[in-house]
C-alpha positions in Angstrom: -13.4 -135.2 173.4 -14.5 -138.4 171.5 -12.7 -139.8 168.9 -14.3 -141.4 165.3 -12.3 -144.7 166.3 -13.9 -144.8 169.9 -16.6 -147.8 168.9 -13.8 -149.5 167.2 -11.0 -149.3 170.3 -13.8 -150.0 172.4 -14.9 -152.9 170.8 -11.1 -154.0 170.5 -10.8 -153.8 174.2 -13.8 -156.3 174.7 -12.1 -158.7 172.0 -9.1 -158.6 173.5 -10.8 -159.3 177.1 -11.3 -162.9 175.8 -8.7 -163.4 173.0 -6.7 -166.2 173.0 -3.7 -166.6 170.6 -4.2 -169.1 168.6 -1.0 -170.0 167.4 -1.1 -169.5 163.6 1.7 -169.5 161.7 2.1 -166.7 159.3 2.6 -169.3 156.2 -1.0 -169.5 154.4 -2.0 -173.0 155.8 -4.4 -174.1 152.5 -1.9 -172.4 150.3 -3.7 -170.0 148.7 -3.8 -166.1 147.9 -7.3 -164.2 147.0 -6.7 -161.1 145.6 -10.2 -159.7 146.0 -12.2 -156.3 146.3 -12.2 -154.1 149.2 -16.0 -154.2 149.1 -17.3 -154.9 152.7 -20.1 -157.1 151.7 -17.3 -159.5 150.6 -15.8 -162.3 152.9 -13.3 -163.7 151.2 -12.2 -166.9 153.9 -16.2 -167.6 153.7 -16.5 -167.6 150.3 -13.9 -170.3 149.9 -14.9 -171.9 153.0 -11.7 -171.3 154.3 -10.5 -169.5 158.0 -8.3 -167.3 159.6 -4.7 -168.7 158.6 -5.8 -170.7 155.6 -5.3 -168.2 153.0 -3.6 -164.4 152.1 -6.1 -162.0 151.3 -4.8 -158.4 149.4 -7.4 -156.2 148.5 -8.1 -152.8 146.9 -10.7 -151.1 144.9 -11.7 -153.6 141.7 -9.4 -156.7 142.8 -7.0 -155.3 140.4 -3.2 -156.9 140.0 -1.3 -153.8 141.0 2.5 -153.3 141.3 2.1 -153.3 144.7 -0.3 -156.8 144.5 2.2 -158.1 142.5 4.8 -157.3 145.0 3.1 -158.9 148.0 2.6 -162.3 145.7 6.2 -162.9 145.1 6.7 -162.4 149.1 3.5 -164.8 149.4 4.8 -167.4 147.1 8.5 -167.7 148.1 8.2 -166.9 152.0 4.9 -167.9 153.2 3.2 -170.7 151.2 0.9 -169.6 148.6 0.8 -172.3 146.1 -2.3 -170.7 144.4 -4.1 -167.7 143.4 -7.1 -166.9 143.2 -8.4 -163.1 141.4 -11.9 -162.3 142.8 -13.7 -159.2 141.3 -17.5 -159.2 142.2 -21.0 -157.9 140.7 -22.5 -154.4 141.5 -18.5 -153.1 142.3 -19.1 -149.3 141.7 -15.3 -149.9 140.0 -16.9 -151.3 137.1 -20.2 -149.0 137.1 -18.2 -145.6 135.8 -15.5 -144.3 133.8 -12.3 -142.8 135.1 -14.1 -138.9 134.7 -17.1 -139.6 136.2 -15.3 -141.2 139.5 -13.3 -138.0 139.3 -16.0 -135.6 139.1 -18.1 -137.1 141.6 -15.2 -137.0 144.1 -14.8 -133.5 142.7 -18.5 -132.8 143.3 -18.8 -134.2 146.9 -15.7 -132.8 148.5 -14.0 -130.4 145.9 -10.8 -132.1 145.9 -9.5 -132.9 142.0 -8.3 -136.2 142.0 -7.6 -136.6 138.2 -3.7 -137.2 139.0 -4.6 -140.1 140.7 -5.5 -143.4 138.2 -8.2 -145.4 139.9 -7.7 -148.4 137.2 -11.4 -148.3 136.2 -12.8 -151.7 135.3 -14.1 -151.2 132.0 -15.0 -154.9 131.3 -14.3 -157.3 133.9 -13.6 -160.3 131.9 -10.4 -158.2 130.0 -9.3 -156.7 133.1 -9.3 -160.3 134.7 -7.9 -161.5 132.0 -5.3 -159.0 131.6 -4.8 -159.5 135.4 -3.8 -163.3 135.9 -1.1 -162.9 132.7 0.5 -159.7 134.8 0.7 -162.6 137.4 1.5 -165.3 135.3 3.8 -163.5 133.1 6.1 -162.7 136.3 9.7 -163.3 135.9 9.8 -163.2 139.8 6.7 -166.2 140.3 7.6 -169.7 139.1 6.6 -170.7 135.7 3.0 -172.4 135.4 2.1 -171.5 138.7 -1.6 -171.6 139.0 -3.7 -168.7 139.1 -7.3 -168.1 137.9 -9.8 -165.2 137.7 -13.2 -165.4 139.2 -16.3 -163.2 139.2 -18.4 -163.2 142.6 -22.0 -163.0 142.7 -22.6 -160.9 145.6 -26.8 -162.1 145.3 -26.3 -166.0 145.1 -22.6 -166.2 146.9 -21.4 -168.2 143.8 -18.1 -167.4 142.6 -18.2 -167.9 138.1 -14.3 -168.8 136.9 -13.5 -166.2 134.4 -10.2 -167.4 133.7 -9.3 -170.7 134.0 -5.9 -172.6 134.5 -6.2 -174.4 131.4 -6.7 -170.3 129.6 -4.5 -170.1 126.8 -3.4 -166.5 128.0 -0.4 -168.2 129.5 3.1 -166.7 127.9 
């Protein structure tokens, strides 16, 4: 019987024929975290003309600074080399195109499951939420003080990335 991850195993198998390990260490070579979107017509290395090992990349649905996110920057900043972050939210993100009810009912609609005990963090206006965002980084008793982070918008139609929230933002605590 086939399996949905068939194409993907497969296609593992064929990488794999003509992988070579590359040696990377697991610190982030260019210092830097993106905390991005998990929208697939986003790459996040290419964006910042970075590669593979360069940078940490953490992404969920709206780029959003969860406690989770948060969690993972400590680790990246104190164990592996992030000197930087970068937040990343992006045009046309369906995140920022609907309220909280409307996610739910269409989730509701196209599988009958009700999801409203789940918070989906809507992004209501991205240039609060981004805001908002860096200061829950910035504001971390568990990151160094004055770290650098910013808040950037990417166009998905030029490839430009617009800073929202610069370093010198007076949002810092």
């Amino acid at each position: 019987m086939a399996s949905p991850f068939d194409d993907v195993l497969q296609a593992n198998q064929a990488f794999a024929s003509s992988y070579a390990d590359p040696q990377l260490p697991g610190r982030a070579a260019r210092g830097l975290a993106i905390v991005t979107c998990m929208d697939s017509r986003i790459d996040p290395l290419a964006m910042v003309g970075l590669r593979r090992g360069d940078a940490k990349i953490l992404r969920n649905a709206g780029a959003r600074v969860t406690d989770d996110v948060l969690r993972t920057l400590v680790l990246a900043v104190h164990l592996l080399g992030v000197e930087r972050i970068m937040i990343v939210a992006h045009t046309d993100c369906r995140m920022a195109m609907q309220t909280e009810e409307k996610l739910h009912a269409a989730i509701l609609a196209s599988s009958g499951l009700d999801t409203r005990s789940i918070e989906f963090r809507i992004v209501e206006d991205q240039y609060a939420v981004l805001t908002r965002d860096v200061q829950r980084v910035r504001s971390s008793p568990y990151l160094p003080p004055e770290f650098p982070v910013i808040g950037c918008r990417y166009d998905l139609a030029t490839g430009l990335l617009d800073v929202l929230v610069s370093e010198s933002d007076t949002t810092r605590p």
